[in-house]
C-alpha positions, 0 to 999 in steps of 0.5 A: 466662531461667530463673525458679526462683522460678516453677518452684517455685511451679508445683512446689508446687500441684498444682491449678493455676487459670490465668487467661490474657489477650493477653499469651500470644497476642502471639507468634502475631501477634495484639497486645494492648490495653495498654501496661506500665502498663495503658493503653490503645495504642489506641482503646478495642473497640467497645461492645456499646452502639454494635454494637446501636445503630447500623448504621454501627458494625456496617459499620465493625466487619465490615469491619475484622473481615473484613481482619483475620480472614484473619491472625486465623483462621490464627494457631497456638499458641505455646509458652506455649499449649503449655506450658499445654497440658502442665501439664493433661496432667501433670493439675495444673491445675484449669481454664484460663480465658481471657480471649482469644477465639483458641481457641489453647489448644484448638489446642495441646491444652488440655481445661479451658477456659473461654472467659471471653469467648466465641469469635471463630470463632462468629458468632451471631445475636441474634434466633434464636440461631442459629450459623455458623463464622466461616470460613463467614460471611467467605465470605459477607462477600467475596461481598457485599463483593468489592472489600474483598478487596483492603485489607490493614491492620495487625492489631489486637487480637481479629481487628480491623484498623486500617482507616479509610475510608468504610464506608457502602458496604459490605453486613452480611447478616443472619441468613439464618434469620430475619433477625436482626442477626449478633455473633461469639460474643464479649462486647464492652466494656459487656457481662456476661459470662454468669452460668454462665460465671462460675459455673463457673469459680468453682466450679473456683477453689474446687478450686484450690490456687492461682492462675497469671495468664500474660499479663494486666494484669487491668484488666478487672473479668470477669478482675480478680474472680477474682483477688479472689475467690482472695485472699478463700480466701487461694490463693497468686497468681502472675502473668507479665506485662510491665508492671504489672497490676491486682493487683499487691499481692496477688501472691506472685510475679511475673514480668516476662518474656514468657509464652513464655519464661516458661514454657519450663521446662515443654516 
């Protein structure tokens, strides 16, 4: 389907701020939180709360983390990563800011990126801050786990998988330099995002001209304040998404179509 309002828009700014949620990565297989009116599908991501408090919490999560990481870790861009991708070799965007963790506009070749909400494919130790590729640490899971390799489960959002069973058996190593407790590289639920990320990407939105939302319902605030924060200098604002999203009446434009689709224009 043809969107000539949101080619004009795009033909119009020539230093565009593109702010991106699930929605631009459910047509690599990886699903989304929301339902059309912003609703949760499922229960709600693990909090950073019950991560740090809890070792069950953490067995619970490192399992399902392990059985979905293997579709996770392989998924590849779209064409609406792609076409992003494009738009920053075309030089008309400002910065990429995402608020996924899948690194699939790195791979479709995107250069201005900020990942407002880190990278799935880093595990961090919390004591000594030491990191490890997340690939190298689902090594190190299947050998301490062995008999978890035979679970599948369906996908769930951010490299989770739908799997419920009993998990006390099953081992998290710590971290093998000084013992530490092991976090992907992510912000969970109930954390901040780290002040010089956001710095650094208010610094970019100042430069923009206007502001493009490709696949977010925005109702989580780290992603929701920039579009305030783009209202407040009076940028133009457009968003993609199906389904209703945060900010809804501060939009110039918007599209309800797949951000795939969407965007084809651009390739």
């Amino acid at each position: 389907m043809q969107h000539p309002a949101l080619r004009d828009f795009i033909d119009r700014h020539q230093r565009l701020f593109v702010l991106t949620g699930a929605g631009c990565s459910t047509n690599s297989g990886i699903p989304d939180y929301r339902d059309s009116d912003g609703n949760w599908k499922r229960t709600r991501p693990v909090t950073i709360q019950a991560f740090l408090g809890e070792a069950a919490t953490r067995q619970r999560y490192w399992a399902r983390s392990m059985v979905g990481w293997r579709r996770f870790g392989r998924a590849m861009p779209n064409g609406a990563h792609r076409a992003l991708a494009k738009l920053e070799q075309q030089d008309r965007c400002e910065l990429l800011l995402t608020q996924n963790v899948d690194r699939l506009h790195q791979a479709a070749g995107s250069q201005r990126v900020i990942d407002l909400h880190g990278r799935l494919d880093v595990v961090r130790c919390l004591g000594c801050g030491a990191t490890m590729p997340r690939e190298q640490f689902q090594g190190e899971l299947a050998r301490l786990n062995p008999a978890w390799l035979a679970h599948d489960a369906a996908d769930a959002p951010d490299g989770d998988a739908d799997l419920e069973q009993d998990f006390s058996s099953f081992v998290v190593p710590a971290c093998e330099a000084c013992g530490g407790m092991l976090k992907p590289d992510v912000v969970f639920f109930g954390e901040n995002v780290p002040r010089d990320t956001v710095d650094s990407a208010q610094a970019h939105l100042e430069q923009a001209d206007a502001l493009l939302v490709v696949g977010s319902s925005l109702m989580v605030y780290s992603g929701f304040r920039f579009v305030r924060m783009a209202e407040q200098r009076g940028l133009p604002i457009a968003a993609v998404n199906l389904g209703r999203t945060r900010a809804d009446d501060l939009l110039t434009l918007k599209v309800e179509d797949s951000c795939e689709t969407a965007l084809a224009f651009l390739l």
